[in-house]
C-alpha positions as CSV (number, residue, x, y, z in Angstrom):
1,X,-15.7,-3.8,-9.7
2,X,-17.0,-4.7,-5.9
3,X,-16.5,-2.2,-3.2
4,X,-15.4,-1.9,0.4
5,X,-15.8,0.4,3.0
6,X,-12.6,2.2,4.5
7,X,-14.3,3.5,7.5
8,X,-16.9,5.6,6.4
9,X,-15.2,6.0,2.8
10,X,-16.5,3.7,-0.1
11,X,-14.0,2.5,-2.4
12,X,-12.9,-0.1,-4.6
13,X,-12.0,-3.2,-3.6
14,X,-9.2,-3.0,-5.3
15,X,-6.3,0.1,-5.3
16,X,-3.9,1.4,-7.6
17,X,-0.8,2.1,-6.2
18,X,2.1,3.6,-7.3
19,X,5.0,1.6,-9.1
20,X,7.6,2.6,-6.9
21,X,10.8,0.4,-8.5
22,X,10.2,2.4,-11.6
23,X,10.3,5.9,-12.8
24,X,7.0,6.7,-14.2
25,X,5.9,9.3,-17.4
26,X,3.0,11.4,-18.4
27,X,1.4,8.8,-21.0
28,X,1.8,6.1,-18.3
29,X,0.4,7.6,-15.9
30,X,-2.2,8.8,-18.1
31,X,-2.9,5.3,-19.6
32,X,-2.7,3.7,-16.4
33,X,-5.4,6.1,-14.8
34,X,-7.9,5.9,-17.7
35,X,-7.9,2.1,-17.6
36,X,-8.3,1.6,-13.9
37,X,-11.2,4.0,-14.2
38,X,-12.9,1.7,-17.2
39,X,-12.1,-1.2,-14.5
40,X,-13.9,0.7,-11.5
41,X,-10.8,0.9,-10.0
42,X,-10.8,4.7,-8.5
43,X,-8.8,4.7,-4.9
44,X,-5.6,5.5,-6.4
45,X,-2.7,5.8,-3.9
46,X,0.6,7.7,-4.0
47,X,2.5,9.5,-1.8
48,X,5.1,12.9,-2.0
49,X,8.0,9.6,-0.7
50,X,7.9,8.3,-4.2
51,X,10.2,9.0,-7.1
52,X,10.9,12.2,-4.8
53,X,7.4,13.9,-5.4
54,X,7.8,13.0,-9.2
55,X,4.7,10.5,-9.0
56,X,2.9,12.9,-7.5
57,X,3.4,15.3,-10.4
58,X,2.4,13.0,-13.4
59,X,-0.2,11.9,-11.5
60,X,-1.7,15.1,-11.1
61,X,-1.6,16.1,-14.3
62,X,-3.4,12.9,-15.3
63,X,-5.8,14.1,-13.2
64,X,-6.9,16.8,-15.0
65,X,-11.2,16.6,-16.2
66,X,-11.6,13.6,-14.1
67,X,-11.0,14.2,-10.8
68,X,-14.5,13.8,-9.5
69,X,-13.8,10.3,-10.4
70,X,-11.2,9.5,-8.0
71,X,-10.7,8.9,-5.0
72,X,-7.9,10.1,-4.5
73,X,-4.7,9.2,-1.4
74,X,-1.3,10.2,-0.3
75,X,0.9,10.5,2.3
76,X,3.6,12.5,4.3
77,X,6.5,12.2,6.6
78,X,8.5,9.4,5.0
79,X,11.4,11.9,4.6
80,X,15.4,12.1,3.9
81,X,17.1,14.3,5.0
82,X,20.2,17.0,2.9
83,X,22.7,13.5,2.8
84,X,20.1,11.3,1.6
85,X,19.6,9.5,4.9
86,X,15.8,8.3,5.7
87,X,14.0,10.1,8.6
88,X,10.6,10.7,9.3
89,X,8.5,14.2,10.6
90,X,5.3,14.2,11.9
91,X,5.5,17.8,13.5
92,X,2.7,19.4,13.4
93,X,4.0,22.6,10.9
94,X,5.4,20.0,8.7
95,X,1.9,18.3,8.3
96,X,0.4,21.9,7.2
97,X,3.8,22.0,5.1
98,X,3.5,18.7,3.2
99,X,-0.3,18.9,2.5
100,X,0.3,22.4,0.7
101,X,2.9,20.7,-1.3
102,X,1.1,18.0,-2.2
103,X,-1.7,19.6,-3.1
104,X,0.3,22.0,-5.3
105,X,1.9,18.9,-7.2
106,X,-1.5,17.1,-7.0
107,X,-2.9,19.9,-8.9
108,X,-6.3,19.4,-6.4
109,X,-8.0,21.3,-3.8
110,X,-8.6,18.9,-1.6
111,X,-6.9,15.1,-0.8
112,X,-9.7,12.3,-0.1
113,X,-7.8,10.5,2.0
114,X,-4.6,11.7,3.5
115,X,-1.9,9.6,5.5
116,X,1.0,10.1,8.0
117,X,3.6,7.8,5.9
118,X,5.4,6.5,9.1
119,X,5.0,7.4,12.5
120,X,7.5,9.6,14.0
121,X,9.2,8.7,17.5
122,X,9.8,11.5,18.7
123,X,6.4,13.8,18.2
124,X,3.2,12.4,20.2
125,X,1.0,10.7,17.6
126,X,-1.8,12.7,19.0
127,X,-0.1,16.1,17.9
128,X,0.2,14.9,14.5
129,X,-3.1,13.5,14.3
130,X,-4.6,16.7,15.7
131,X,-2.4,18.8,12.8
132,X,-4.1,16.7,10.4
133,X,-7.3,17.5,11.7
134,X,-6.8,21.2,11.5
135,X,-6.2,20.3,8.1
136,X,-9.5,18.5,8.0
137,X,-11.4,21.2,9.4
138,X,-10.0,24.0,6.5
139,X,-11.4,21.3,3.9
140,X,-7.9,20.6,2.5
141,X,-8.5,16.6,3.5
142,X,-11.8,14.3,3.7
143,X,-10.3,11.3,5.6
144,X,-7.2,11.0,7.9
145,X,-5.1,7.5,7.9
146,X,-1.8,6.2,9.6
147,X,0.8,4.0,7.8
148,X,2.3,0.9,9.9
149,X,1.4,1.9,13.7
150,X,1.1,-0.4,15.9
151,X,-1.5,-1.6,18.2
152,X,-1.5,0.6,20.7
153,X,-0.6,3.8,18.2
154,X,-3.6,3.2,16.2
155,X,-5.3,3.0,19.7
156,X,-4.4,6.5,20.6
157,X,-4.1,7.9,16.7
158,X,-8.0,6.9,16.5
159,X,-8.9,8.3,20.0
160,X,-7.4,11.7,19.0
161,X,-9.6,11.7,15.7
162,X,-11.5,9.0,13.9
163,X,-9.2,7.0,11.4
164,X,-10.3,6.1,8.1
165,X,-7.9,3.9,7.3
166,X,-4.4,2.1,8.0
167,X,-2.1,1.0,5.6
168,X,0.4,-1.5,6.2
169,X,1.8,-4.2,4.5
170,X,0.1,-7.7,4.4
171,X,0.5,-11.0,2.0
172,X,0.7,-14.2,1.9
173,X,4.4,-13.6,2.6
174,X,3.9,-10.7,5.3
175,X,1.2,-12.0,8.0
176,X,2.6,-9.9,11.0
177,X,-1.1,-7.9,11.3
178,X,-2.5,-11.3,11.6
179,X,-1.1,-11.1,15.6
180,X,-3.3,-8.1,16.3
181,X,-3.8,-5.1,13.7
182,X,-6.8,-7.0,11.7
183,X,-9.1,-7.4,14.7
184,X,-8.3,-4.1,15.9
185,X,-9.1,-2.3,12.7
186,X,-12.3,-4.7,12.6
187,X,-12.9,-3.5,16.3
188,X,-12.9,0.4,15.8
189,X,-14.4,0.0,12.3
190,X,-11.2,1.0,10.6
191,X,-10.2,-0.1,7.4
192,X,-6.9,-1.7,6.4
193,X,-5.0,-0.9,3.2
194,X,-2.4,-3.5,2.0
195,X,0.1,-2.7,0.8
196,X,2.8,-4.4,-1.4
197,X,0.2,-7.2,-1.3
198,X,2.6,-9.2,-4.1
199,X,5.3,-9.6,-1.7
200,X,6.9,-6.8,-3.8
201,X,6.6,-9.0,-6.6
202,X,8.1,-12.4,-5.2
203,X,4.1,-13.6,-5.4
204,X,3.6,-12.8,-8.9
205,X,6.0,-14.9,-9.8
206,X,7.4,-12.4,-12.1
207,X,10.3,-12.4,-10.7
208,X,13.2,-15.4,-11.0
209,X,16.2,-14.0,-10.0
210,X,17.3,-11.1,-7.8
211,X,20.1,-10.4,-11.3
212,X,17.3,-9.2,-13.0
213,X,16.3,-6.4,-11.1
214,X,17.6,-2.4,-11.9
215,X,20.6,-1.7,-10.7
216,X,18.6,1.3,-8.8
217,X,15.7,-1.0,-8.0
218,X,15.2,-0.9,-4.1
219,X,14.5,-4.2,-3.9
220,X,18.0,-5.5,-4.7
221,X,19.0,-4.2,-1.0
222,X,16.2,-6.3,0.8
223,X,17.0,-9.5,2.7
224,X,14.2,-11.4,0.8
225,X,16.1,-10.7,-2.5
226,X,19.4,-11.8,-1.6
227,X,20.8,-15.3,-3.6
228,X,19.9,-17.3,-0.8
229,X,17.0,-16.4,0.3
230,X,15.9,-15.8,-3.2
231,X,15.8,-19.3,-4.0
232,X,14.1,-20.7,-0.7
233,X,11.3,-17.9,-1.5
234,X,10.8,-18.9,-5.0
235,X,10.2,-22.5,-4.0
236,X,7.5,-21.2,-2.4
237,X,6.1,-19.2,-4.9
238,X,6.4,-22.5,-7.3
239,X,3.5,-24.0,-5.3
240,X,1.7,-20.9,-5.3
241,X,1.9,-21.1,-8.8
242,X,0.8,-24.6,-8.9
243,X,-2.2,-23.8,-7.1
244,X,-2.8,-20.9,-9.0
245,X,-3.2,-23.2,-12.3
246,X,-5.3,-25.5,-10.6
247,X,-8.0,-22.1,-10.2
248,X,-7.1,-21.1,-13.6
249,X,-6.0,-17.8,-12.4
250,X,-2.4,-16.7,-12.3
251,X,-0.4,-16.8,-9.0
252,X,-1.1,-12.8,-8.6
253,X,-4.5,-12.8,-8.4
254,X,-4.5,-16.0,-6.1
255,X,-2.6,-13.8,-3.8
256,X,-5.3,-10.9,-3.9
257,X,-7.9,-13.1,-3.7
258,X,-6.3,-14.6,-0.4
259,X,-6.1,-11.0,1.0
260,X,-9.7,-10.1,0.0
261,X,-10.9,-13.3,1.5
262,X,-9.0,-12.7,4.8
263,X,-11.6,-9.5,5.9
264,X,-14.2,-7.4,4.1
265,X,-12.4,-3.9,5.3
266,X,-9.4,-5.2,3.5
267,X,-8.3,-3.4,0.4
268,X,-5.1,-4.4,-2.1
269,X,-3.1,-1.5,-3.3
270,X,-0.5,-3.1,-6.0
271,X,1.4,-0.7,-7.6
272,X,2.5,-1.3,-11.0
273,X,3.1,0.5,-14.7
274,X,2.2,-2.2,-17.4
275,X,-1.6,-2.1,-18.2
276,X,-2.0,-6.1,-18.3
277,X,-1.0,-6.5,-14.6
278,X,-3.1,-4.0,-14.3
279,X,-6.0,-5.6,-15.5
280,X,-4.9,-8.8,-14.3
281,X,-5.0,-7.5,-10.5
282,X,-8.5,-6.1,-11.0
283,X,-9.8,-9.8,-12.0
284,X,-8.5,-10.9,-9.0
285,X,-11.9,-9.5,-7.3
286,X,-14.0,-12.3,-9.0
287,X,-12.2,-15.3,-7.8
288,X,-14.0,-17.4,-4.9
289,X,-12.0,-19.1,-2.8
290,X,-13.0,-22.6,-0.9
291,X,-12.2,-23.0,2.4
292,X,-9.7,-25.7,1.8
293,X,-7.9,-23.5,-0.6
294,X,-7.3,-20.9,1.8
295,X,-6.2,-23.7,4.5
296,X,-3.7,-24.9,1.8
297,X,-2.4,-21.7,1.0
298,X,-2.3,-20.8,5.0
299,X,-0.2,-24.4,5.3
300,X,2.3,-23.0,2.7
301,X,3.1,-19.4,3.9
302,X,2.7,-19.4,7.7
303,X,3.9,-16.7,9.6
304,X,7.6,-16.7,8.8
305,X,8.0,-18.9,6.2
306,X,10.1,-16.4,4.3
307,X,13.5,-16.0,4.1
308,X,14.9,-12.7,5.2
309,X,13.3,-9.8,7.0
310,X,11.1,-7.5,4.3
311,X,13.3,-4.8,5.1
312,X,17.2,-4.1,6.0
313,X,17.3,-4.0,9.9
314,X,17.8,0.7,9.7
315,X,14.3,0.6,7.5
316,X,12.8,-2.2,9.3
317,X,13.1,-0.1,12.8
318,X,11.0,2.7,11.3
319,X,7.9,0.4,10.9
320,X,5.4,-0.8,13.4
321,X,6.1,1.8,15.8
């Protein structure tokens, strides 16, 4: 497995992330974690958000003898409130509050590389920056990152302590950090961390039709997967795919290739359960890319190309701030 540098933190070039459309067990979790390691896979992402802490859980126990060997990322402050309604906190006790959770479920003394989920309107960044130093400073974190801020938030975040790291989500299908983010993270050495780098699956070409998703899958509530948009996106995916056979690769690791390609401080988190798109991600890493491939691909997903916003209009508000 290559590697990249996050900042100062050396990693593989490739993540796992969590499968957040689908509950997750102990063996899974287990399976999942020992294969990534025989892969050289070892930044493996979660955060106390998904499945309601449960990942969190399994994933710490599957971290038991072997946690020297990851390195290991989550995040706080994508919160809902009693009713179910999504929020965010980035007060400064609540940081404190959510790393001792998190560590607790974790089963770990200390989180490699710890993120504020989503930045929160109404606290200055700098205070919750500076909380997550403290935490720093007791030894309960290594490296502090920030979850889709925008240009002049990661300005200030990074002024009021060094950032590792900012994740935020980039594909062929979501180019917005193309406008500014990638030069600034290049600019202030910081490195970026995409994620849902499939287009949430729409770039595998794994999915066909928006019927086929969970009734409880997310996913089924997102503009991009409504009926009519669904079908103008999948088009596009069809010539992905096309391409893809043409590098004898499948339309997945195209898609990571293209990301890896874009910038050297770029790292992929997909998230998924099943152990061959697991292994099928990590092969992405070994796939070179000619400049007119990228120009093709770049001619079939500009900015905008896809139909629908990548979130309903309450979520997408809470993004990019």
């Amino acid at each position: 497995m290559k590697r990249r540098m996050l900042g100062t933190l050396n990693v593989s070039a490739i993540a796992l992330g969590a499968p957040i459309y689908e509950m997750t067990n102990d063996d899974e979790i287990a399976q999942l974690l020992s294969r990534a390691l025989e892969l050289g896979i070892d930044l493996i992402d979660t955060s106390d958000a998904y499945q309601d802490g449960h990942h969190e859980k399994t994933l710490g126990r599957a971290l038991k003898g072997r946690r020297d060997k990851v390195i290991l990322a989550t995040k706080f402050g994508n919160i809902r409130d009693k009713n179910g309604k999504p929020g965010v906190n980035g007060q400064p006790s609540y940081v404190a509050e959510a790393c001792t959770r998190s560590l607790k479920h974790l089963g770990v003394d200390v989180i490699d590389l710890y993120y504020i989920h989503r930045v929160d309107p109404g606290v200055p960044v700098e205070d919750t920056i500076g909380a997550m130093a403290r935490l720093k400073e007791q030894g309960k974190i290594r490296h502090i990152g920030i979850s889709e801020a925008a240009p002049a938030t990661l300005r200030r975040a990074h002024a009021a302590h060094p950032i590792t790291a900012l994740q935020t989500e980039y594909s062929l299908s979501s180019r917005e950090p193309e406008d500014e983010l990638l030069d600034l993270c290049g600019s202030l050495g910081i490195g970026f961390v995409a994620y849902s780098p499939l287009g949430r699956g729409l770039l595998s070409g794994a999915i066909s039709d928006v019927a086929a998703l969970g009734a409880k899958d997310i996913r089924s509530t997102q503009p991009r997967f409504q009926p009519d948009n669904m079908r103008r996106n999948l088009a596009l995916v069809e010539k992905l795919k096309e391409i893809a056979e043409e590098h004898r690769c499948t339309a997945a690791q195209l898609s990571l290739a293209w990301l890896l390609h874009a910038r050297d401080f770029i790292v992929p988190v997909p998230g998924t359960k099943y152990l061959p798109w697991l292994e099928d991600n990590a092969a992405a890493v070994d796939i070179a890319l000619s400049a007119s491939t990228v120009a093709h691909l770049n001619e079939i997903f500009p900015r905008g190309v896809m139909a629908g916003d990548r979130y309903p209009p309450a979520l997408l508000s809470r993004v990019h701030i």
